[in-house]
Each structure stands twice: as C-alpha cells, then as structure tokens.
C-alpha positions in Angstrom: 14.5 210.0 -52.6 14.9 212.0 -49.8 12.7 211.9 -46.8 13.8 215.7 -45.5 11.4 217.4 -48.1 8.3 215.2 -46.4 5.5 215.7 -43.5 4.2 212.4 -42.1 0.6 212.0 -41.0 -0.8 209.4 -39.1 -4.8 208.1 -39.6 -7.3 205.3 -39.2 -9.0 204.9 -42.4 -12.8 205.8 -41.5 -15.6 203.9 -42.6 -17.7 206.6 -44.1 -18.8 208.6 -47.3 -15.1 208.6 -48.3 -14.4 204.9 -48.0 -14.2 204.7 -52.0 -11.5 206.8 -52.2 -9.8 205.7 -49.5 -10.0 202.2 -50.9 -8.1 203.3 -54.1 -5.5 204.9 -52.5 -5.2 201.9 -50.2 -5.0 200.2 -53.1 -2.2 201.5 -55.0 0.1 201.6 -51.9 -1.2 197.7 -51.0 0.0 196.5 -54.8 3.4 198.9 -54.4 4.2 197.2 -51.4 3.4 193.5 -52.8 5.7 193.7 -55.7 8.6 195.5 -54.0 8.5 193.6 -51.0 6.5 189.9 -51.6 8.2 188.3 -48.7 6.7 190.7 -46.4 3.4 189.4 -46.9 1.4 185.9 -47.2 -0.7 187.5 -49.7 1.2 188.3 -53.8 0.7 190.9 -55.9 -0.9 188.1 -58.6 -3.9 187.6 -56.5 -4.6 191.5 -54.9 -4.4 192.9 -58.2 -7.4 190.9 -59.8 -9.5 192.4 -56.5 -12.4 194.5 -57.8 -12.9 198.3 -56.4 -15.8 196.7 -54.8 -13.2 194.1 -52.9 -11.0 196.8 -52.4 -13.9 199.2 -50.0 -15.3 195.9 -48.5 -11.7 195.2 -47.1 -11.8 198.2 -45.4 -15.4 198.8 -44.1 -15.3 194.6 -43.1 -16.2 194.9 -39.4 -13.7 193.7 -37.2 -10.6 194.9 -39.2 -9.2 198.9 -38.4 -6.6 200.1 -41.0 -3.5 202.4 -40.0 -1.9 204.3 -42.9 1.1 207.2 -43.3 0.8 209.6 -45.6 3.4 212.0 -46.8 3.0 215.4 -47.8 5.3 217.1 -49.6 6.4 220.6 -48.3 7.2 222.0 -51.6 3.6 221.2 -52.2 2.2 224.7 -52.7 4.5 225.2 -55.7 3.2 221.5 -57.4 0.7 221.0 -59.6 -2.5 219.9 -58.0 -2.4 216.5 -60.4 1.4 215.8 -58.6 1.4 212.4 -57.2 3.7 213.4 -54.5 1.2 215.9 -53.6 0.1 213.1 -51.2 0.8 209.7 -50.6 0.0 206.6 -48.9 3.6 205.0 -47.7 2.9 202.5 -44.6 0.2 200.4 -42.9 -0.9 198.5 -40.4 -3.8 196.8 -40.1 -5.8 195.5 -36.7 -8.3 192.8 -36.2 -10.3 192.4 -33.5 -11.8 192.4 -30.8 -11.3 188.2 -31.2 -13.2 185.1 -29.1 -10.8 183.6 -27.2 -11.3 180.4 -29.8 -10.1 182.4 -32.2 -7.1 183.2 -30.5 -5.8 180.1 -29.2 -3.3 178.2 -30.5 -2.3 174.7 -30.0 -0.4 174.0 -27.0 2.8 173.1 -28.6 2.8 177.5 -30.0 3.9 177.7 -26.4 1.2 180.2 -26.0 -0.6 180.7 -22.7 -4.8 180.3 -23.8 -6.2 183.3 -22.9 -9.2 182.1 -20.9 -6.3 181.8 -18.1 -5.2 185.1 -17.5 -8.8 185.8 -17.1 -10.9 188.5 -18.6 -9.4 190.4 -21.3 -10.0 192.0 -25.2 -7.8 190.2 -27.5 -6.3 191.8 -31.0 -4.5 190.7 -34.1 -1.6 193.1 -35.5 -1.0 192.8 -38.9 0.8 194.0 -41.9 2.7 196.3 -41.0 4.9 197.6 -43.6 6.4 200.8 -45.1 7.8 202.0 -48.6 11.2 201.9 -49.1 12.1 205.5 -49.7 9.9 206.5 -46.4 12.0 204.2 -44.2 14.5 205.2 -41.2 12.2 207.9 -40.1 10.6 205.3 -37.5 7.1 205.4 -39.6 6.9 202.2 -38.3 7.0 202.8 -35.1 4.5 205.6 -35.0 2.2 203.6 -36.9 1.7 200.7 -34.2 1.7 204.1 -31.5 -1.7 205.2 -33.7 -3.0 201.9 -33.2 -2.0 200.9 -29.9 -3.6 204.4 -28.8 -7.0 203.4 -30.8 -7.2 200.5 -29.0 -6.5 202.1 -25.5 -9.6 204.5 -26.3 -11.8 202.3 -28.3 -13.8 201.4 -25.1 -13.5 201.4 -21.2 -14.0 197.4 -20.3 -12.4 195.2 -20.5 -8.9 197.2 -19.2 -6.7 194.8 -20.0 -6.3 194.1 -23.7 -3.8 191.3 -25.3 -2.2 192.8 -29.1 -0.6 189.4 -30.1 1.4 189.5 -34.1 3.8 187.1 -35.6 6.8 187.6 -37.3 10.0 186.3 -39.0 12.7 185.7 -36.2 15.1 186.9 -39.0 13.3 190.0 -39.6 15.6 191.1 -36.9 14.7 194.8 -37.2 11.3 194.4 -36.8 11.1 192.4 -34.2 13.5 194.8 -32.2 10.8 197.6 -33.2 8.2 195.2 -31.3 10.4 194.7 -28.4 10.8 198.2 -28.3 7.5 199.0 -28.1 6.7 196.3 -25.3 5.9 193.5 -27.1 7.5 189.7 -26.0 7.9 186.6 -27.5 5.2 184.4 -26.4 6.0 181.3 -28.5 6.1 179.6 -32.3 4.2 179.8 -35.0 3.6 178.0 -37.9 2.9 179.8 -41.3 -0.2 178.4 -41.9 -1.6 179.4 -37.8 0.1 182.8 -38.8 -2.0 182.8 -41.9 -5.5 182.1 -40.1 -4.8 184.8 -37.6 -4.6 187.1 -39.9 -7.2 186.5 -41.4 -6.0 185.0 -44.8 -7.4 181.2 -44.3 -8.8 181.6 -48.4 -5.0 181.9 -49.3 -4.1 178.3 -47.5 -3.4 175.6 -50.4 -5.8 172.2 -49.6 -2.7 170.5 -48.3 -0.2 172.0 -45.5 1.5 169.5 -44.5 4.3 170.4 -45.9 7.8 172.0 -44.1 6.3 175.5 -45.2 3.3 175.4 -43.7 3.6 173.1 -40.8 7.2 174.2 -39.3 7.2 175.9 -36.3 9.6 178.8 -36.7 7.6 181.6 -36.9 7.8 184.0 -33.9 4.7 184.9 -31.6 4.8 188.3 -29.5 2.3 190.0 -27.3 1.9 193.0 -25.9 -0.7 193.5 -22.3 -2.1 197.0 -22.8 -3.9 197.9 -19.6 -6.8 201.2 -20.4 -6.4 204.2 -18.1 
C-alpha cells in the first residue's frame, strides 16, 4: 500500500458522548495490531478478542489511562463511497498512564532505577503501546504520536513542572529504542517482563508462577524522559 495517497491526523481519544464509537474503532485497530504483530505486545489477540463492547469503552474512559491514535484519510476520499473502509482509519497508538504514586513507580533496586522520591517533587507517567500498522510505517507516525502525548502532558496542568515519562522496551527493538533516544528519552536501567507487565498495567495477564527465565530475567530495557512544563 502506498502511504503517498494518505493524510495523518493525530488525537486523544475523548471521554465523552462518542466514547462508543471510538471504542469500536479502537477496537478493530487493537485486534489488527495483535495478530500481525503479537510480539509487540504482552497482551494476544486470543484474550482481547473475547472483550465485550462494554470492556472495550471502559478501557478507554478508565481514569488514569489517555489514548493516542493516527488516523489516515484518504485523499481520493471525495470520489469513495461513504461505506469505504479507507475512508478513515485507525493505524497507530499509544497509550499513557498516569499521573502514578511514586509506589507505583518504583522498582527494585537491582532495575538500576533511581526511586523517584529522590529527585524530589515530580508527576510521574507510564508510556505504553506504542505501535503502528505496517502499511502506515516509515512516515515517522511513531514519532508524532509520542510528540501528541508528550505535548498533553506538558499542558495537562501547571504543578508539578517537572514530570518523569518512564516506558520499557526490547533492547533488540533497535529501531524503537533509537525513536525514544531521539526524542529524549535514556536508559535508566533493566526490566524484567513481569515489572514491565505491572507497569503497564496488565498484572491480570501474569500467570500464578513467574519465576521462570521469562518473567524474572532482567533484560528488558528502562528509559525516561524529564519533561520540565513552561
């Protein structure tokens, strides 16, 4: 597919009147991207697509989670059909969570990780999921996504003015993390997936017992990013 014959939009999915139908198109690009891409996520398509539409608009109006999307447009548009499912489309996300207790957001002291409660008063954020369709990528939808949400954050209130955005990530997801790097972010220690998991809020999806290599192994990588409020 390609991208030329697209316009790009960039949005925070509102918690209003609308929600429902933003839920199902949330919906249908959240199952795309689980079944082209399961690695990406610690979620799988088997357990997101037994979700009810009433899971699906309580994901997105749960207070203390913000979701990011790009939409594409097509610019032949006005000579489609107005049933055209290119008309316009969900293609990326990100999600944010937040504003976290500093409990919350400490790890143990072997992550490597300073504990926030030392670099003194600050609002502290989870990036997650960030992720883009395929055909949509090299256009740096990525990119501008975490812009949309970084920019959120930097208006969402004046105090505190410093604000920690910590993710984690693959170290062999080497593209990604040099999109991170790129926009400021640096590695603040390891991970494992099973810490990872809990920050992002997907404790439910933890088996009973994770002691094993997979979920105990520190290789996962932890960036942040100090965003100081004008």
């Amino acid at each position: 597919m390609s991208t030329d014959h697209y316009d790009y939009s960039f949005f925070r999915i509102a918690k209003d009147n609308a929600i429902a139908l933003s839920a199902k198109n949330y919906k249908q690009l959240r199952l795309q991207a689980l079944s082209v891409a399961p690695a990406s996520f610690s979620s799988t398509y088997e357990i997101e697509s037994a979700l009810t539409n009433t899971e699906w608009v309580n994901r997105l109006a749960a207070p203390g989670r913000e979701t990011f999307i790009c939409a594409a447009r097509s610019r032949k548009s006005h000579l489609l059909s107005s049933q055209d499912s290119e008309r316009n489309i969900w293609v990326g996300q990100l999600t944010l969570r937040g504003p976290q207790s500093p409990e919350d957001f400490t790890l143990p002291e072997e992550s490597g990780q300073k504990k926030p409660t030392e670099e003194g008063d600050k609002e502290l954020w989870q990036m997650l999921s960030l992720f883009t369709l395929p055909d949509h990528r090299g256009q740096g939808l990525g990119k501008r996504l975490c812009q949309e949400a970084l920019n959120y954050l930097a208006l969402y209130r004046e105090t505190p003015s410093k604000v920690w955005v910590r993710l984690m990530v693959k170290p062999e997801n080497h593209a990604t993390v040099s999109l991170y790097r790129g926009l400021g972010f640096g590695e603040a220690g390891k991970c494992t997936l099973a810490e990872a998991m809990i920050a992002n809020g997907d404790k439910d999806l933890l088996p009973e017992d994770i002691s094993g290599e997979k979920y105990s192994s520190r290789s996962g990588l932890i960036m942040v990013l100090e965003l100081c409020r004008p």
